[in-house]
C-alpha positions as CSV (number, residue, x, y, z in Angstrom):
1,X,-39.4,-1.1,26.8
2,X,-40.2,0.1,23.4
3,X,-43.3,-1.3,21.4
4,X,-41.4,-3.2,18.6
5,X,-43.5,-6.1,17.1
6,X,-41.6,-6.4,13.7
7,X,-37.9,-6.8,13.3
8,X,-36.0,-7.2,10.1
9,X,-32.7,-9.0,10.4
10,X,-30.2,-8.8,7.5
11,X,-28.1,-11.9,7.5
12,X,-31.0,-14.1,9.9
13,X,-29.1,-17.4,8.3
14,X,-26.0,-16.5,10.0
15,X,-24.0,-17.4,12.4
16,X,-25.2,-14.4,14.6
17,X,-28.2,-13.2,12.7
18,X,-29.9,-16.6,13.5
19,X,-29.1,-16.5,17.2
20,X,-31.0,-12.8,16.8
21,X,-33.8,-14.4,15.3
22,X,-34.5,-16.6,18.0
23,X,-34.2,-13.9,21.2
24,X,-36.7,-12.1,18.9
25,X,-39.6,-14.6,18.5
26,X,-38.9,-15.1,22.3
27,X,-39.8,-11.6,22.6
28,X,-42.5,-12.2,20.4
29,X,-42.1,-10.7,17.6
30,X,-43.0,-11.1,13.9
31,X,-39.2,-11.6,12.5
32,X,-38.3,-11.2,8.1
33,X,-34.5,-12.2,7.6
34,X,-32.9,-11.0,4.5
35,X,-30.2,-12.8,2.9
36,X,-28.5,-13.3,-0.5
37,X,-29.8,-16.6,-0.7
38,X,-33.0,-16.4,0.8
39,X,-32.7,-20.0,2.5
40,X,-34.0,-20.8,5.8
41,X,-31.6,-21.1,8.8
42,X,-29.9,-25.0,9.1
43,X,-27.2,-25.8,11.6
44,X,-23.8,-26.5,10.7
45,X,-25.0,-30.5,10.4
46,X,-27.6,-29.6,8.2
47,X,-30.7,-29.7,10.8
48,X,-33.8,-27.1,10.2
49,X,-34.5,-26.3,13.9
50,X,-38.7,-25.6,15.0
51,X,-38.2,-21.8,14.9
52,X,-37.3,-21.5,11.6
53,X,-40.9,-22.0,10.2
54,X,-41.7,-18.8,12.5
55,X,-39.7,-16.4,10.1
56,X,-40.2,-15.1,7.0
57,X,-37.2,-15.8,4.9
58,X,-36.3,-13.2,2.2
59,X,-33.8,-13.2,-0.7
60,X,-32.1,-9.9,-1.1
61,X,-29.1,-7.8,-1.9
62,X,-27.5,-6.2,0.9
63,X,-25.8,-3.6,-2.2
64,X,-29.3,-3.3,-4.2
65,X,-32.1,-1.8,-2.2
66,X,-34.7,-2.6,-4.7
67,X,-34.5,-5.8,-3.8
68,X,-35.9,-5.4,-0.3
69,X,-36.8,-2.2,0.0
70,X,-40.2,-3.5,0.2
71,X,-39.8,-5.4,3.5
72,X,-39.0,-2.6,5.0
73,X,-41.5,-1.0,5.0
74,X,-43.6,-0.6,8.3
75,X,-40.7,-2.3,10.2
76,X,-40.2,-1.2,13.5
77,X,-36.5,-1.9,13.8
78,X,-34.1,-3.7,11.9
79,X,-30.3,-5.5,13.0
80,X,-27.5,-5.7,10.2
81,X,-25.5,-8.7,10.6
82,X,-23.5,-8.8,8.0
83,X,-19.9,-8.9,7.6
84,X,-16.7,-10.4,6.5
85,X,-13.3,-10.7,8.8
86,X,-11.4,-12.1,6.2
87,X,-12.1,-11.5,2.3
88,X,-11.6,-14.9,1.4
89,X,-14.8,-16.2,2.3
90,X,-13.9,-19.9,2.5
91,X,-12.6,-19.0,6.0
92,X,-16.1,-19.2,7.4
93,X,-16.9,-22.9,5.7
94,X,-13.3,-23.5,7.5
95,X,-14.4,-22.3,10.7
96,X,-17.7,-24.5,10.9
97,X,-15.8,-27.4,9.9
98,X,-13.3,-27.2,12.4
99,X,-10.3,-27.0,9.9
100,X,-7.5,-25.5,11.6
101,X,-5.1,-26.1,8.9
102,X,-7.9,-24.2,6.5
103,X,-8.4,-21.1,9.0
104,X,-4.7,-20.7,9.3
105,X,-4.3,-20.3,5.3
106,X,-7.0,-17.7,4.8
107,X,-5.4,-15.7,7.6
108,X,-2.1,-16.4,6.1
109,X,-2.9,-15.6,3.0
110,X,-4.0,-12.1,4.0
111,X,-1.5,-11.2,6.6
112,X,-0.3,-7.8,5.7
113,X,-2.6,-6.6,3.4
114,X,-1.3,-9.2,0.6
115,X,-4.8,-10.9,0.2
116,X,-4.0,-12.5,-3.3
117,X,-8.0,-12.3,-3.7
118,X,-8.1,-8.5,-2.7
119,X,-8.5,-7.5,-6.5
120,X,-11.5,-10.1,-7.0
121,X,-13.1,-9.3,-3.4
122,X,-13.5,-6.0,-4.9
123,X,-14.6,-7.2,-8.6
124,X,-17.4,-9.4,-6.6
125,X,-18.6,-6.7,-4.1
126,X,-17.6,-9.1,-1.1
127,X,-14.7,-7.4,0.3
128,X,-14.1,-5.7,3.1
129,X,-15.3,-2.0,2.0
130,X,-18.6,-3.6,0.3
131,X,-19.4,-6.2,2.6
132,X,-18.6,-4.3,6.4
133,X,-19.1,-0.7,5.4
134,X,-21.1,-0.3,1.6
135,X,-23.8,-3.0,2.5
136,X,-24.5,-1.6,5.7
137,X,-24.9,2.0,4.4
138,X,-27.1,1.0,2.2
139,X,-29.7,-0.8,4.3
140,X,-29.6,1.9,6.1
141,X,-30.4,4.6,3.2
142,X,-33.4,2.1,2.6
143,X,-34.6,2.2,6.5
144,X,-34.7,5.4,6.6
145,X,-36.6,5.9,3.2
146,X,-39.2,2.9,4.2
147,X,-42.6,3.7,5.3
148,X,-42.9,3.7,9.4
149,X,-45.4,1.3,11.2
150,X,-48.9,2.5,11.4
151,X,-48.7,3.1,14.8
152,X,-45.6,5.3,14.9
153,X,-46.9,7.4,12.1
154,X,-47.3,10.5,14.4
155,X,-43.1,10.0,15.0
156,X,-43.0,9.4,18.6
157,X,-41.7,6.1,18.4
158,X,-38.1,6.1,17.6
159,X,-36.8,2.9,14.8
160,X,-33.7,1.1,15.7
161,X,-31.2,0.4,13.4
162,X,-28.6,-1.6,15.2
163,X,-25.6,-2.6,13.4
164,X,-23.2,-5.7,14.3
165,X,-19.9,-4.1,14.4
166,X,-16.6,-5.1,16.3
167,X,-14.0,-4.5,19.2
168,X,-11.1,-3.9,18.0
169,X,-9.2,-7.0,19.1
170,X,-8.2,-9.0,15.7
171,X,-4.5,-7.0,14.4
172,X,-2.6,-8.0,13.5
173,X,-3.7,-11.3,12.6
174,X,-6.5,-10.0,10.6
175,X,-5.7,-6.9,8.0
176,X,-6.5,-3.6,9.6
177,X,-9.2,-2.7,6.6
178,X,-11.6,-4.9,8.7
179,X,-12.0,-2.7,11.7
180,X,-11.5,0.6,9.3
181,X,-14.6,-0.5,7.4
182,X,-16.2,-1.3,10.5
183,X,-16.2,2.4,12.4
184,X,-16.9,3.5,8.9
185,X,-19.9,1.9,8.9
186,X,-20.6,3.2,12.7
187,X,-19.8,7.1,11.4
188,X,-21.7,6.8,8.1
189,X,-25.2,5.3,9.9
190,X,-24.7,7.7,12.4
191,X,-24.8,10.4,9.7
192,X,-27.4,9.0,7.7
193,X,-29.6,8.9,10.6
194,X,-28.8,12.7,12.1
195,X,-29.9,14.1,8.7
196,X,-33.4,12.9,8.8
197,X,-35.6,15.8,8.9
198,X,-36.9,14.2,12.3
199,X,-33.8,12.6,13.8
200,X,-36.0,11.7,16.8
201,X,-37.1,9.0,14.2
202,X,-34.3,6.2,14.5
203,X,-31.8,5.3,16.6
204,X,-28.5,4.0,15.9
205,X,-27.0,1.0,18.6
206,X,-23.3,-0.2,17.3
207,X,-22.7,-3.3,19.2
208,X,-19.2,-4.4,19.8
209,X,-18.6,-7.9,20.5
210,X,-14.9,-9.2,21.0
211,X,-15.0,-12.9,20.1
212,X,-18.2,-14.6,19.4
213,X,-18.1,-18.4,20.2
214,X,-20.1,-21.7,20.1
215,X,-19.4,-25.2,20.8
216,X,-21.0,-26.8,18.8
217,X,-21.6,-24.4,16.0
218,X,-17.9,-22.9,15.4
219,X,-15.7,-25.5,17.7
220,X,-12.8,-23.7,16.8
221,X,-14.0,-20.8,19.0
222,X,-14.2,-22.6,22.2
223,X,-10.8,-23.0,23.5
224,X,-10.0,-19.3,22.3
225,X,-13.2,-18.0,24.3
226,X,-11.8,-19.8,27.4
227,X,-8.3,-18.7,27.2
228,X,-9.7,-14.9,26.5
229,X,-12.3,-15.5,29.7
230,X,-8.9,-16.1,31.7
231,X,-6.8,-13.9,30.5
232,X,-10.1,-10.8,30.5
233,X,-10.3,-12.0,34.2
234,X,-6.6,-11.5,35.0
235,X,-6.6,-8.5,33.7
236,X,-9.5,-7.3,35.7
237,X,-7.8,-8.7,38.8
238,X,-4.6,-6.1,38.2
239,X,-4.2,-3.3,40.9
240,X,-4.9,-0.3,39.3
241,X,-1.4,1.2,39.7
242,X,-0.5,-0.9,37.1
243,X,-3.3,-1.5,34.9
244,X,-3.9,1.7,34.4
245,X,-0.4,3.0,33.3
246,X,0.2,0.5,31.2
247,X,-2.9,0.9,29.0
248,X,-2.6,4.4,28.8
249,X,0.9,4.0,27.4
250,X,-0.5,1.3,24.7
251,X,-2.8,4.0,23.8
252,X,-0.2,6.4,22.8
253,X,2.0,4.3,20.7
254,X,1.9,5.4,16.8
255,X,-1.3,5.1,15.3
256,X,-2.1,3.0,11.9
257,X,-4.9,5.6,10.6
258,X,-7.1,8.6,12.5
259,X,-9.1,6.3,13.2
260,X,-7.0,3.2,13.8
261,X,-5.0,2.7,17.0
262,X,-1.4,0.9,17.1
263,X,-2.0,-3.2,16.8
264,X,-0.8,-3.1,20.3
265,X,-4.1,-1.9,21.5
266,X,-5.8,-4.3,19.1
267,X,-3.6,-7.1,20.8
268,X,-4.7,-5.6,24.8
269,X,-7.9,-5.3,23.8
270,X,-8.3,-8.8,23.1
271,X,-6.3,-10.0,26.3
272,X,-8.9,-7.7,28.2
273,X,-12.0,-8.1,26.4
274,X,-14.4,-10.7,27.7
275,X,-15.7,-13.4,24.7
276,X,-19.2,-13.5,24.1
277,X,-21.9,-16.5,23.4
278,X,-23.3,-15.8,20.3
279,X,-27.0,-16.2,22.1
280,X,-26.0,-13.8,24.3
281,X,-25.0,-10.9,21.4
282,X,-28.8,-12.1,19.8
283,X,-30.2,-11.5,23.4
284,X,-28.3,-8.4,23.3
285,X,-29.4,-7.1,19.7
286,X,-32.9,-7.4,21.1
287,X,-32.7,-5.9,24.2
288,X,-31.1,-2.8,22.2
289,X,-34.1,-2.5,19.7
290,X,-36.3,-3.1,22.7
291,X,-34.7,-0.5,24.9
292,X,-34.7,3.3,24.0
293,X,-32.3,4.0,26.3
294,X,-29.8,2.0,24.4
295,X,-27.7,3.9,21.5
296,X,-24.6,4.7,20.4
297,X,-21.4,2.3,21.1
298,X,-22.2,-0.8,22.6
299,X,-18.8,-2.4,24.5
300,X,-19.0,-6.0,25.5
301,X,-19.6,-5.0,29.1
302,X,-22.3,-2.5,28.3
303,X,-23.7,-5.9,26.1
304,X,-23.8,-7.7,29.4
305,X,-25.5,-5.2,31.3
306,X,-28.2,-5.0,28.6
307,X,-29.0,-8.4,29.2
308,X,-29.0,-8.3,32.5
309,X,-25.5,-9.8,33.6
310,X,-24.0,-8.4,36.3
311,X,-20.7,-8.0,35.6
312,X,-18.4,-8.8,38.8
313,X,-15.8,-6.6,37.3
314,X,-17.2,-2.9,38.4
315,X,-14.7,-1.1,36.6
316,X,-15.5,-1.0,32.4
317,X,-12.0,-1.7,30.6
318,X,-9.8,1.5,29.7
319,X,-9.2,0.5,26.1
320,X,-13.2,-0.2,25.7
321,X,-13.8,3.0,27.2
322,X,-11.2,4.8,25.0
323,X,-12.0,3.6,21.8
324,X,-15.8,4.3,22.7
325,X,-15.0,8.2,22.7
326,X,-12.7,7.8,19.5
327,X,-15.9,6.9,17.5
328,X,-19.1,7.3,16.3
């Protein structure tokens, strides 16, 4: 495992930036979470768990560098969490709250690209190119720029940058813009990181979660994640005479954009994709800044293995595999 005693975590308040706040002080180490607002983590009812007086609690602009550029420096890795899947942003209040009726009008409301609050998303910087791909790529310009940690100063340690992207399991419910920002994101780190003058000097982990649940936290999530687990388990089951065949023909249909498959695949990938705990994508960040060997595209079964789940299905998913070599 690589040394890594200091972890930034852009979005820590969040829904999975918080859960990556706790596997790090597990891990022990020193953890700064940078947010717009600044404010300490509280649960949906308004509780301040113990942990939350371990980290140091930053305000900062994802889109504005100079506003945290300074906590950067000597970092030894750092996890982007943030994101929007829908650029109405009341969906997320909606989704705590456990109001149906108010999760089914913000994905109305944006069903084929119509989003009546596209224009303002955009006026606001919190739509779907500034929030998934622009914000990103600029915490990432500012990584790379920061000063390394004293004890990497001879460049043999390498500094993660992992960034909370998405499986591709959402269309065509959710506008394709979401996942086109997202493997924007993963191609533009990528780049920013290769022209280093010592790319041996970060590392770039893309994890991939399908659907991220909680009970308690997003209750709404819970009998999705266990009609996903069946129908992820099903699918595993198939004989691969016919599993196979019929994924590779999904992967041919018409594409949306180079870099977009046919909603079909969106819509196998999510009956095949396994839903994930939201502690177990924070274990997962962790274990990818703790492990060198990690980089690249993480899939949701690749996520599992990295925290030490062995997986009873031995075969990795064809679509997870496919859309693993169409990016990054």
């Amino acid at each position: 495992m690589t040394p890594i005693s200091r972890l930034v975590v852009f979005g820590g308040n969040g829904f999975i930036g918080s859960a990556i706040c706790r596997s790090a002080l597990v891990h022990g180490m020193q953890v700064t979470s940078v947010s717009s607002s600044g404010r300490p983590y509280q649960t949906p009812k308004g509780h301040t768990p113990a942990w939350v007086r371990d980290v140091d609690w930053q305000a900062g602009d994802a889109l504005r560098p100079e506003t945290y550029a300074a906590h950067l420096d000597g970092a030894h890795g750092v996890v982007h969490t943030l994101g929007v899947l829908l650029e109405d942003a009341g969906y997320k209040r909606a989704v705590r709250e456990g109001d149906v009726l108010g999760v089914l009008r913000a994905v109305v409301s944006a069903g084929g690209g119509r989003n009546p609050l596209e224009a303002r998303a955009k006026e606001t910087g919190s739509g779907y190119e500034a929030m998934n791909r622009d914000a990103a790529l600029r915490v990432c310009e500012a990584f790379t720029a920061s000063a390394p940690p004293a004890s990497s100063s001879g460049g043999a340690m390498e500094r993660p940058f992992v960034f909370i992207s998405a499986a591709d399991v959402f269309r065509p419910w959710i506008d394709a813009r979401y996942i086109e920002t997202k493997r924007a994101a993963e191609r533009g780190i990528d780049a920013l990181l290769a022209a280093q003058g010592h790319p041996a000097r970060f590392r770039g982990v893309y994890l991939r979660p399908g659907l991220v649940y909680h009970a308690h936290q997003r209750p709404l999530t819970t009998p999705a994640a266990a009609l996903l687990d069946l129908s992820s388990t099903l699918h595993a089951r198939l004989p691969d005479a016919i599993r196979g065949p019929l994924r590779r023909a999904v992967a041919h249909l018409p594409r949306v954009s180079e870099s977009v498959p046919s909603p079909a695949v969106s819509i196998a990938n999510a009956l095949s994709t396994p839903p994930m705990h939201v502690d177990q994508v924070g274990a997962a960040a962790v274990r990818a800044c703790l492990d060198a060997g990690v980089r690249g595209v993480v899939g949701v079964r690749r996520m599992r293995e990295v925290i030490g789940w062995r997986d009873t299905d031995t075969e990795a998913d064809v679509g997870e595999r496919v859309e693993e070599r169409m990016s990054v």
